[in-house]
N, C-alpha and C positions, 0 to 999 in steps of 0.2 A: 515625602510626597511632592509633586509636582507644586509649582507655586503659581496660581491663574493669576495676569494678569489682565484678562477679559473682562471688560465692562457689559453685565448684562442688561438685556433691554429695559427700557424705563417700567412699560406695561407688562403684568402678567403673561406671559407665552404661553401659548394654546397648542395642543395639539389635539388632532382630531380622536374620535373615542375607541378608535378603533384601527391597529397597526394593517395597513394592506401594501403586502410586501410588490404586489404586479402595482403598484401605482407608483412605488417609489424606486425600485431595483434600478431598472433601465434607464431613466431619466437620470439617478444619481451619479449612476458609473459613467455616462458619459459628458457628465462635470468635470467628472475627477479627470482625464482622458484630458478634455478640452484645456483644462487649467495648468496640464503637464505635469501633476503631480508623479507622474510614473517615469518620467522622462530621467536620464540620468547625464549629469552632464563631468564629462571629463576633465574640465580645466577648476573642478569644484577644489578645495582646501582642507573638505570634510575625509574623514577616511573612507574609503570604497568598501563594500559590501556586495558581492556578485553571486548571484546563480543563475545558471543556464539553464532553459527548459529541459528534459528530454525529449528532443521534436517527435511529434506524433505524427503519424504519415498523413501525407498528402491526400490517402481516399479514406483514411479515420471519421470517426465522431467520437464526442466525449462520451466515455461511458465510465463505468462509478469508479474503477481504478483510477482513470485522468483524474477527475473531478477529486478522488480522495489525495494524491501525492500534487496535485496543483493546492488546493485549499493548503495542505499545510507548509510548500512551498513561499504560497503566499501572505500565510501567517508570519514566516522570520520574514521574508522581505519588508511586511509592512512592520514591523516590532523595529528590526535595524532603523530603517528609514525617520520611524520615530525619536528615535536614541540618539541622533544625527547624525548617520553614516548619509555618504552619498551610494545609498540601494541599487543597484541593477539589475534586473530579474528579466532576462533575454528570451524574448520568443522565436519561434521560430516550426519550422518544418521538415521532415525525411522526405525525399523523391520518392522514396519505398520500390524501389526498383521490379520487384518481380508482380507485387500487388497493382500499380499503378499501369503495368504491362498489359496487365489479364484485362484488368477492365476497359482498356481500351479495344486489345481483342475480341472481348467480346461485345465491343458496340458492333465491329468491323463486322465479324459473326452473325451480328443483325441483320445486318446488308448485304449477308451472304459474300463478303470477301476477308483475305485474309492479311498480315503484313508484307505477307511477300507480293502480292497485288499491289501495292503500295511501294515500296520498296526503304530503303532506310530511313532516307533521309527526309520523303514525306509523311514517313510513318512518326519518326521524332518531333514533326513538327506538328499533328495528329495529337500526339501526349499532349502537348506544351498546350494547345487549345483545350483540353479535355480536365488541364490540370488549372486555369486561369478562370473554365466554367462552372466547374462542380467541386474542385479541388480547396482545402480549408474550410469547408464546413466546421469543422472545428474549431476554428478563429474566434467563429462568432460564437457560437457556445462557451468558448470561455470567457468573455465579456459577461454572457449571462450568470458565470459564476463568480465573476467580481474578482477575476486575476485582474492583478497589481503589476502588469507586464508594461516593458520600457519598447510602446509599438511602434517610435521610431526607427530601432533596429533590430525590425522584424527581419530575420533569412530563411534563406531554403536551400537547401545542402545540393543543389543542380545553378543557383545563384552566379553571377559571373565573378564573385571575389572566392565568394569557397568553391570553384571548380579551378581558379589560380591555386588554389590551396591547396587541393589535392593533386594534380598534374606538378607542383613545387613538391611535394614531400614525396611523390613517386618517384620521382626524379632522384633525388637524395638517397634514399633506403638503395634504387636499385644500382648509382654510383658506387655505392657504400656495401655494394655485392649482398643487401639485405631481400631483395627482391628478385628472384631466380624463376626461372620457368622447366617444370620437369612431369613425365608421368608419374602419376601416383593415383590411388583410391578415393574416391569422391564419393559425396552424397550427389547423388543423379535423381533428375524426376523426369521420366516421359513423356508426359504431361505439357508440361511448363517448359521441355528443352531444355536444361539448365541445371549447373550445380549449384547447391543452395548450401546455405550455413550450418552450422550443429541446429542453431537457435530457428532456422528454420523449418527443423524434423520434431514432428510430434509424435511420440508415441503414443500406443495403443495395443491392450491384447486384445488377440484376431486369433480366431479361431482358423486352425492350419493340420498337417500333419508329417508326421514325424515316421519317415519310413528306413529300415534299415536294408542295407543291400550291400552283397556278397560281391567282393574283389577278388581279382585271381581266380586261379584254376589248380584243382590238385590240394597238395600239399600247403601253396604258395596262394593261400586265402586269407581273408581280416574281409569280417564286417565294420564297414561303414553307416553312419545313423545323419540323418539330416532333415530340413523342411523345406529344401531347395532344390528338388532331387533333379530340374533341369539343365541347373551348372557343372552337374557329372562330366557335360558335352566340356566344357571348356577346364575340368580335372587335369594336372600335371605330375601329382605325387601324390602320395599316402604319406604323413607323416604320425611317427609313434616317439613316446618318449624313449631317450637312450638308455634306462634303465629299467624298463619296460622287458623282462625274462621270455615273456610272450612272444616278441615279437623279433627278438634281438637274431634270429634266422633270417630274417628276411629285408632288415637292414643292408639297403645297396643294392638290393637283388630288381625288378623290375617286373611289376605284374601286369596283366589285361584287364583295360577298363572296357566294362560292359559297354556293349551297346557301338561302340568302334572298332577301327582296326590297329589305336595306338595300345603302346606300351608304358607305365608310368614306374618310378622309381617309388621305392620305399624308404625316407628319410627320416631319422634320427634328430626331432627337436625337444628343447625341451618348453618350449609353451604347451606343448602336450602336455594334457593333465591325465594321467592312468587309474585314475580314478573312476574317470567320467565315464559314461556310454562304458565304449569296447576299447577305449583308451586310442583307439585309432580315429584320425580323422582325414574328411577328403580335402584337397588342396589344388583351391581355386583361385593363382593369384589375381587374376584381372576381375575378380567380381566381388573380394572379402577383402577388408583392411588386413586383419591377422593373417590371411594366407598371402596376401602380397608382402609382409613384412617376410612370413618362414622363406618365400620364393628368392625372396632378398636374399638371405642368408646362404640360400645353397643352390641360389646359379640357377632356379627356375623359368623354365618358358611359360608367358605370360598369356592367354588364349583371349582375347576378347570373343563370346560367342551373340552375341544380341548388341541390334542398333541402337542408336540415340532412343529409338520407340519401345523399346521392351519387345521387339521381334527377334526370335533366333536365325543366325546367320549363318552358323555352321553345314556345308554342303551334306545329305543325308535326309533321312524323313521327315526331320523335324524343323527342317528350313520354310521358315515363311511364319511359322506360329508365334501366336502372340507367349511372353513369358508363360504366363497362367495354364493357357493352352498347351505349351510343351509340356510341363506340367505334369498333367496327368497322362500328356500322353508315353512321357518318359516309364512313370510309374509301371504304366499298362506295359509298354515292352517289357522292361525289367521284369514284371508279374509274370509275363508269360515264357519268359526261359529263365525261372526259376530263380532268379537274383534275390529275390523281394523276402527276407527272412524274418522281418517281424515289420508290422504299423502300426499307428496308435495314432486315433481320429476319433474325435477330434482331441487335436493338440493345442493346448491355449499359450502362448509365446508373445512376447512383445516386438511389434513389429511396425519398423517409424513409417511415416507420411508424411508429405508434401504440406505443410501447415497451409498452403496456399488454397491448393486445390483435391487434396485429401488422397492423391493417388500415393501407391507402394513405393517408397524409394528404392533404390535399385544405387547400389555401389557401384562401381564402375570407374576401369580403368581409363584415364583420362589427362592426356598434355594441357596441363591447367599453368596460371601465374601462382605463386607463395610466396610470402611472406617467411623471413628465415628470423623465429621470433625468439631463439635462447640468447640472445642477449636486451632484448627489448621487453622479454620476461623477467631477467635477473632484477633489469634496473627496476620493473615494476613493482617487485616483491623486496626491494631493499629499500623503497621510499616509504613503505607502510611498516617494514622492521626498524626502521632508522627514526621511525616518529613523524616524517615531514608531512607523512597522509595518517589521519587516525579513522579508523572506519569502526562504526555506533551502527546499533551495539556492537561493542568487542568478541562476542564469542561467535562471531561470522568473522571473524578472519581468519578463523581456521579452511573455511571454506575459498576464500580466498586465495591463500598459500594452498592451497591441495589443486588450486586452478593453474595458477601462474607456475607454480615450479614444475607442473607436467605440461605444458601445453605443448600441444606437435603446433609445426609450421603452417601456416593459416591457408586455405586456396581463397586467394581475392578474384578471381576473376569469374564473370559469369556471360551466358552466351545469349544475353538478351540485348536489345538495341534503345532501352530506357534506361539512362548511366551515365558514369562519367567513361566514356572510351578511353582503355588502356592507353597511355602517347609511349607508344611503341612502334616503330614503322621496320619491315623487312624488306630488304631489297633483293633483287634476279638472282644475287651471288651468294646469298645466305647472312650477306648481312642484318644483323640486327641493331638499329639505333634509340634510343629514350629519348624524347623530345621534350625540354622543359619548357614552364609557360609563356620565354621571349625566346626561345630558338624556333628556326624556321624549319619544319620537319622538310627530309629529303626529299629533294627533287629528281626527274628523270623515269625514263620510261622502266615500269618494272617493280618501282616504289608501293607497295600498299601496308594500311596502316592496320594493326591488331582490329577483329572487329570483336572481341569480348567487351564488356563493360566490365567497370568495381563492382564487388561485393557491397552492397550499400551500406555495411558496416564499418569500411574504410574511410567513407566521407564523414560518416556519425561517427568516426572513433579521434577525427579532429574538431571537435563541435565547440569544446572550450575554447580554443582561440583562434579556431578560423571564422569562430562569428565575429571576434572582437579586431579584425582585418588583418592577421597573418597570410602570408608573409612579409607584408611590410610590417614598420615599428610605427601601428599608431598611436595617438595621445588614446586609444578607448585599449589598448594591449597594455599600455604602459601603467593606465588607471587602473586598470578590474581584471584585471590578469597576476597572478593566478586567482580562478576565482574559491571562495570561498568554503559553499557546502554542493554538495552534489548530492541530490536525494532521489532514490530511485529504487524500484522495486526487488527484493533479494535475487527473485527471477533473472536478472539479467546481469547479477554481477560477475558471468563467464564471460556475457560476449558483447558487452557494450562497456561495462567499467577498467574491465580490462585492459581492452583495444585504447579506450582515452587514455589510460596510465601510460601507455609502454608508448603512444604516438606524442602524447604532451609532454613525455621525459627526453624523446629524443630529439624532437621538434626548438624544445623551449632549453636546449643545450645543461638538461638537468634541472630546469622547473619543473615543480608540479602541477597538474593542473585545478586539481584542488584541495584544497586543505582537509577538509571531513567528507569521507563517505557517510550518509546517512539511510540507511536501508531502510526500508518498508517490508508489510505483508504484503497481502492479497487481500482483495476486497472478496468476499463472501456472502452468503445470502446467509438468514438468520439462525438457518441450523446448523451453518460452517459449511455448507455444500460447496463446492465450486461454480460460481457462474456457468452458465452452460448454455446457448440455443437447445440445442440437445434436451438439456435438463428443462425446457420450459423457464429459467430461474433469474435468466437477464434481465436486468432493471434499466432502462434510460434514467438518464438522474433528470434530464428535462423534463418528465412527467412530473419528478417528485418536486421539483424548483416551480412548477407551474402551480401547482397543489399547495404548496405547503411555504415557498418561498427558497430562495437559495443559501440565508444565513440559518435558514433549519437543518437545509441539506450539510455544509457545512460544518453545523456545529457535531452532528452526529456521526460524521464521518472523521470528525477531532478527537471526537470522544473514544473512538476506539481505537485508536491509534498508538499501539501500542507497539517498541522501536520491533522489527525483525520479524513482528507477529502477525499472523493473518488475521482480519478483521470483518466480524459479522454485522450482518445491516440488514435492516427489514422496516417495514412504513412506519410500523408503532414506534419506534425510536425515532425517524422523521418527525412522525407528530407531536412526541413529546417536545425535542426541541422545538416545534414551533408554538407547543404551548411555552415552552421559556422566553420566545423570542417577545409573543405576547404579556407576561408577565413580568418581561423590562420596561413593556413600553408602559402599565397601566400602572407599575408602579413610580414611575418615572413623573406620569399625568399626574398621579395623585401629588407627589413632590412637588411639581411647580404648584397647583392648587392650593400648595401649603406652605407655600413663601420657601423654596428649597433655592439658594442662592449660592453663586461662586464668588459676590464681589465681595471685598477685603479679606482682611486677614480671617484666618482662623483664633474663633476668641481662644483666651489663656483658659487652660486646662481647669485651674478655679473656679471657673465659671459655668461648668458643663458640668452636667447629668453624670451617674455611673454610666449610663447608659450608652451617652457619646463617647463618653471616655470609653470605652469598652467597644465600640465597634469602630473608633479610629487603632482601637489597638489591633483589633484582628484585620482593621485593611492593612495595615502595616507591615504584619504577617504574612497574607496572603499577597500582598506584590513579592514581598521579597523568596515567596515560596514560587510564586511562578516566575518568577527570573531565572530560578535554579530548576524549574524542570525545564523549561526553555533552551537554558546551557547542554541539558543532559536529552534535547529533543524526546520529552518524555509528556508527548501532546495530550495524551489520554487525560494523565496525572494536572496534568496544568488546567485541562477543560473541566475535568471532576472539582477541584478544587474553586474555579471559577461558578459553576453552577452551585455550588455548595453555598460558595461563598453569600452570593446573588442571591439567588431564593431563600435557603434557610435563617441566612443571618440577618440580610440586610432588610430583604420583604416578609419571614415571618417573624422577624421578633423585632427590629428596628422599627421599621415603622409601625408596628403594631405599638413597641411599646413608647413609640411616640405622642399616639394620636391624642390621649390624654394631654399630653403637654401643649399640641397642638389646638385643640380644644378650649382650652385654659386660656392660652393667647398668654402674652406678657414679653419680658423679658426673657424666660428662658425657652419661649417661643423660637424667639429670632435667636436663639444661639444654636439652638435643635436644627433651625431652617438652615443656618449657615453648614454645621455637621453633614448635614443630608446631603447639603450639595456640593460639598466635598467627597462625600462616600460617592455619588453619585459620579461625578466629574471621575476621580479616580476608577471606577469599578469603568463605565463605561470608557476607556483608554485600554485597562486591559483585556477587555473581550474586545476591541477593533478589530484584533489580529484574525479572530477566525470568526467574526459574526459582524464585517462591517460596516453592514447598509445599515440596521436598525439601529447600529450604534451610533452612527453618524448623524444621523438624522434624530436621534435624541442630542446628543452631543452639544449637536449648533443652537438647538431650542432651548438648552439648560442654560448654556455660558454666553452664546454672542458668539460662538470663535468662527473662526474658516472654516476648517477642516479638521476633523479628525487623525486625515492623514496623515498631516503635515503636522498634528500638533506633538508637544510633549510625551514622551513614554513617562509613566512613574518613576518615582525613587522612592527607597525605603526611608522616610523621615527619622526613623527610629525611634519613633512615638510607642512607650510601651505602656500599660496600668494594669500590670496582674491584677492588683487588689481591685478594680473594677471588671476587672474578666472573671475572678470568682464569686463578687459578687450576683454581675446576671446570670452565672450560670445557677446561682442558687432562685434566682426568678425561674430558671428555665425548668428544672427539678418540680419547686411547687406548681406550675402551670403544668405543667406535664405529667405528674401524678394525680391532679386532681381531674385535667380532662380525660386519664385512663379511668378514674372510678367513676366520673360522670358518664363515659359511653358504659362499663360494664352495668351502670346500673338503668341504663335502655335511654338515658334523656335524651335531648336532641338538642346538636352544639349549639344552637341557639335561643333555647328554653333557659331562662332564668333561674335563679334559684338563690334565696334567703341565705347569707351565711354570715359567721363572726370569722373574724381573722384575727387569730393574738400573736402577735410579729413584733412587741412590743420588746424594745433590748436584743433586734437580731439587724442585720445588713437588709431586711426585706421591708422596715418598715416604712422607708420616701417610698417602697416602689408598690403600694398597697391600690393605691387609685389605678395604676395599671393591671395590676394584677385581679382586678373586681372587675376591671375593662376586657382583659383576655380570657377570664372564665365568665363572663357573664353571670357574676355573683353580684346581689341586691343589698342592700344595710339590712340590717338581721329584722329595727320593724317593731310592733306589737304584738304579741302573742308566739313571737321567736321560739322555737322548741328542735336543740340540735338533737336528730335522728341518726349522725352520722359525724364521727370526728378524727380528722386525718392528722398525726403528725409526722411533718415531713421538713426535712431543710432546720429544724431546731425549732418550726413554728408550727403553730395546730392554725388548721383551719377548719369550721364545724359548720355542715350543712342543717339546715333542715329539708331533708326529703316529703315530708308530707303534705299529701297532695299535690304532688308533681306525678307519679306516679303508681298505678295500683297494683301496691304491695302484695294484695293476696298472688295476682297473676306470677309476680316478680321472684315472692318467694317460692312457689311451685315451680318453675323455670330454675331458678338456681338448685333445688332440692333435686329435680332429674339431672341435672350435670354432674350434682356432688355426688350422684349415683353412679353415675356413669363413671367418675372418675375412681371411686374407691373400687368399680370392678375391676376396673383396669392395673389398679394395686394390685387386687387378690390375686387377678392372673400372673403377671408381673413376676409377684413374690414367691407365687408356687412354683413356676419354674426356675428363677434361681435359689430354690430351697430344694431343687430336686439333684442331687449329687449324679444318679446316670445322666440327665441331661446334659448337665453342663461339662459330663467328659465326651460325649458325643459332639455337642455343636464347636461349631467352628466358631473363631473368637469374635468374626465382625457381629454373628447372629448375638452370640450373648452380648456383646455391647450396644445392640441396637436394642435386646430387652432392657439392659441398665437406664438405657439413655429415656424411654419407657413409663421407667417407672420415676424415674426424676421429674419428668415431666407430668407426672398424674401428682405424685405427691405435690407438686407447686400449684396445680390447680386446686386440689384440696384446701391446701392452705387458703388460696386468695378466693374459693369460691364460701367455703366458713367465713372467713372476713366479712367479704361482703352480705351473707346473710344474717350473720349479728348485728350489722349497720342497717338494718331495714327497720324502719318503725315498726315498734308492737303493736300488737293487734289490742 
């Protein structure tokens, strides 16, 4: 254990009667802030301990996911920092490019104008006010959660060192021929203008329909089945598989697509599945990834038939309609010369959306920038094979490797004017030049520069070490580079863990950029639902931190934190934690009240109780148990064991079975006082980590010290005494069996009650004064008459029940239970006595009668007991 060299204050310390977490939160945190405890300084000797945020956007609030992967973020940051690393824990921000877009359009929208009213460059400067105004809101919510963040090197991924960073590493990849610009199939939204990411498309099933329609004429026919039936306009082929017996006439041959006047070929692939539908499918490369690949394959012309809007373009009836609109109106043609051979409506299909703005994605062929990512995949998938990255839990790195060793070439480019602008400049003659971030982009009439922006995932995917000042080599790259743990929601380890692995490996000429991935769930509402507006089911955690405090919100959001797993949460587990939070402070009050002290040594083991001996043994235990789920980020396990620890051990049976000693005064007063406040001093160190306003604030009141921040982590002293751990558990057996036959026999836990205790020649008899103190048992007295005799533990303890309670009433209440329970046999018994039953029922039902009658026959048993212990009449 920690060794205090803190001189407590000369007078009793008070603390007020009652913890009010809004009087202490806000004032505390920004001590800590002021005093620099969060600061991290690079030229320190200590070893470096780094993680990086994962920046939350720029138009975010905290909501219970932030607040649950920051809290336990902040837990190792503050744990290292104690242990004596020099800690880093880097804040920071996303531009959010497409989010941050919208909402300034629609201010513009309020005012009835649009960006193009505006034009770029006053529009970019538009954001930059919009984002200075209203922008990080989040910031300050996280102070109210009591992040432990380094706010001198706060950034923001549009910043002027990380937009050198990004314009450097563009520069590189596309020297490096890793950076190419070509048409290919994109996710398009109409909406937003703009191609967005995978991690931008949210699915949903959407009610649609699925209509089949007839190709060819004659002989030289195949139905087609789809739920698109408007991209027929922009059809090139029919493709079937080549082993396909069906179809294998009409391979090469060229049939009439409805509704035009072209002709299409009939091709031989085998992504064909002949299985499926009619085994034929229609072939759209400009609007489908898979048909633009087969188009690839066999020389296909490419049709773009609809605008950036979702408007069809195609000269003929259906020119001017919106997608949706063509739609049905395709259908309706088809329907009426006969094309239309089977539908089915409605059709439930999964079908993505604009995460933004919720409209239809729409594919679409499109001269986009990419990223050429199989070699920046390999190295990213041989740094977590090779060990140098371990990603917690281990059975997500299957999901991992299923990610990186498939991944297609990334589209970074997107066509909004919130970004980092591609440094790409084309000149009059077709030249193309990349401009890095000290060359001087081309001059001369003719010159214009790319106007796409990055993906905003390109800027977040250098976040490790362009916040710590890449590309130059600072002393904050050199200190906290690579950093450490990266913890981050399982959600996103396709398109953000990723993108960091394969840009930190090639960036940092084969560093990592962190050592452990650590996944997370999902925060959940209490019956596992998914948050949802929608669902009514969102919670602000600021309601619940205003309510109830933030080291409640915290501790419960610790406690279920379990590695990969999703994680439920609802108020009544708020409140209990902050019934815990309160149950450190009052037992903490009662402590000092009772002379609970951290100056000098801890006295020599000879000199102390079983009882100290026995709960310095289990603190002992229990640091060394939460060091090792701490290693294993195994928060849940580490906060159960800490609430365990706190409440059960230390405040129900420590100090309880103090107060007698307490009481007594003396000599082994002050070695009890000394014990306590070492249990005390140690317990409160290791809940800091995820509960550390109230601990802090007991902390300094117990020892004198600074901060809890700044002080000492535990160590396992190696203080063990089985033979006093078996001892109190044999106090905790008699206490615990006698408070269950005191409640089953109606008294009330703090009704009295006459007893003998013969413990004479066993380990329980120093501990008899406490034991009369935890059961509220009297000296047996004049006219003593045991009613009731427990032997338990090796020792009998004998009540006298009479006249504590009226027996006639008592034994009529137990006589209809003992009834109740022998029915429950007879039933019980007759059906597993009945041989056709039990070949009929299925095994859970007969085990659930076994389990049944197990449970009736135990109550028989204990409710007979307890009726022969009832005084005679």
């Amino acid at each position: 254990m920690t060794e205090n060299t803190q001189q407590q204050p000369a007078s009793v310390p008070e603390l007020p009667t009652q913890y009010a977490p809004a009087e202490v939160e806000g004032q505390l945190y920004e001590r800590w802030v002021e005093r620099g405890y969060f600061t991290a300084d690079a030229t320190s000797t200590k070893p470096a301990y780094t993680i990086v945020i994962p920046p939350p956007n720029v138009t975010g609030s905290l909501h219970l996911g932030h607040a649950f992967q920051h809290t336990l973020m902040d837990a190792l940051t503050r744990r290292k920092r104690m242990q004596g690393y020099e800690a880093l824990w880097l804040p920071g921000m996303d531009h959010a490019g497409i989010a941050t877009q919208n909402k300034v359009e629609q201010q513009l929208a309020e005012e009835g104008k649009s960006r193009h009213d505006l034009g770029r460059e006053e529009f970019v400067q538009r954001v930059w006010k919009w984002k200075e105004e209203y922008g990080g809101k989040i910031l300050g919510q996280m102070r109210r959660l009591g992040d432990g963040v380094d706010w001198s090197r706060e950034r923001f991924t549009m910043d002027e060192g990380l937009s050198r960073a990004v314009q450097t590493i563009f520069k590189r990849l596309y020297d490096d021929e890793l950076i190419y610009r070509a048409e290919r199939i994109i996710n398009w939204c109409p909406r937003c203008l703009t191609a967005i990411s995978d991690i931008e498309v949210e699915y949903q099933e959407d009610d649609g329909e699925l209509v089949s329609i007839k190709y060819g004429e004659g002989e030289d026919t195949l139905v087609v089945a789809t739920t698109r039936a408007e991209t027929m306009l922009g059809d090139t082929a029919v493709a079937v598989h080549p082993d396909d017996e069906r179809y294998k006439h009409l391979v090469g041959k060229r049939i009439k697509l409805p509704l035009t006047d072209r002709t299409i070929p009939v091709v031989a692939d085998t992504h064909v599945d002949p299985e499926f539908g009619t085994g034929a499918v229609k072939v759209t490369p400009a609007h489908d990834p898979n048909d633009f690949a087969i188009g690839q394959r066999h020389g296909l012309e490419s049709m773009t038939i609809m605008d950036e809007r979702g408007v069809i373009t195609v000269h003929g009836p259906f020119q001017g309609l919106d997608r949706f609109e063509a739609r049905d109106a395709v259908v309706g043609a088809l329907r009426s010369q006969g094309r239309i051979v089977a539908e089915k409506r409605p059709y439930v299909h999964s079908v993505g959306h604009c995460s933004r703005c919720k409209t239809t994605i729409e594919p679409r062929l499109s001269l986009q920038w990419w990223v050429k990512v199989e070699p920046l995949a390999k190295a990213a998938g041989d740094a977590v094979r090779d060990g140098r990255v371990a990603i917690h839990p281990e059975d997500m790195s299957k999901r991992y490797f299923d990610w990186v060793d498939n991944m297609h070439d990334w589209c970074i480019s997107r066509q909004l004017w919130w970004g980092h602008r591609i440094p790409v400049w084309y000149g009059p003659n077709g030249e193309v030049v990349c401009v890095g971030p000290d060359d001087e982009p081309p001059a001369g009439e003719g010159w214009t520069q790319e106007t796409d922006v990055l993906d905003t995932w390109f800027s977040s995917g250098l976040w490790p070490f362009s916040t710590l000042g890449w590309p130059e080599q600072t002393p904050d790259l050199d200190k906290f580079y690579p950093t450490d743990v990266l913890l981050t929601g399982h959600d996103i380890i396709f398109f953000w863990v990723a993108r960091m692995m394969m840009f930190g490996l090639y960036a940092m000429d084969g560093e990592v950029p962190f050592r452990t991935i650590a996944l997370t769930g999902l925060v959940r509402d209490e019956r596992g639902k998914k948050m949802s507006k929608s669902f009514g089911n969102v919670v602000d955690p600021l309601d619940w931190m205003d309510a109830y405090g933030s080291d409640a919100v915290r501790f419960t959001l610790a406690k279920g934190a379990n590695p990969g797993t999703d994680v439920p949460i609802g108020e009544d587990w708020v409140q209990a934690s902050r019934n815990f939070a309160n149950k450190i402070w009052n037992a903490t009050r009662f402590a000092l009240m009772n002379g609970a002290t951290v100056e000098g040594p801890l006295p020599d083991a000879s000199q102390m109780s079983a009882a100290d001996r026995w709960i310095l043994s289990r603190l002992n235990k229990t640091v060394a148990e939460v060091d090792a789920y701490y290693d294993d980020f195994q928060f849940a396990k580490l906060s159960e064991a800490l609430y365990h620890f706190a409440w059960d051990e230390v405040f129900d049976w420590y100090v309880e079975l103090s107060k007698t000693t307490f009481f007594e005064g003396g000599e082994q007063a002050r070695v009890s006082a000394r014990v306590l406040g070492e249990v005390l001093d140690v317990m409160l160190r290791l809940l800091h980590p995820v509960v550390p306003f109230v601990t802090d604030t007991l902390w300094t009141t117990l020892t004198g010290g600074e901060s809890l921040v700044v002080a000492d982590w535990p160590t396992d002293s190696g203080f063990r005494d089985e033979a006093a751990e078996q001892e109190i558990e044999l106090v905790q057996r008699v206490v615990t069996e006698v408070r269950r036959f005191r409640s089953d026999q109606g008294l009330q836990p703090g009704q009295k009650v006459p007893a003998r205790l013969d413990l004479a020649g066993t380990p329980l008899a120093p501990h008899e004064p406490a034991i009369r103190q935890l059961l509220r048992l009297q000296p047996e007295g004049e006219g003593f008459h045991a009613t009731a005799s427990l032997p338990v533990a090796g020792a009998t303890v004998a009540l006298d029940l009479s006249g504590t309670i009226d027996v006639e009433a008592e034994r009529k209440r137990l006589t209809k239970d003992l009834t109740g329970a022998e029915k429950e046999i007879a039933q019980a018994r007759a059906k597993l006595g009945n041989e056709a039953f039990l070949a009929k029922a299925p095994d859970h039902v007969v085990e659930k009668i076994r389990t049944r009658l197990a449970n009736a026959e135990a109550d028989q048993e204990r409710i007979t007991a307890q009726l022969a212990a009832l005084p005679q009449a």
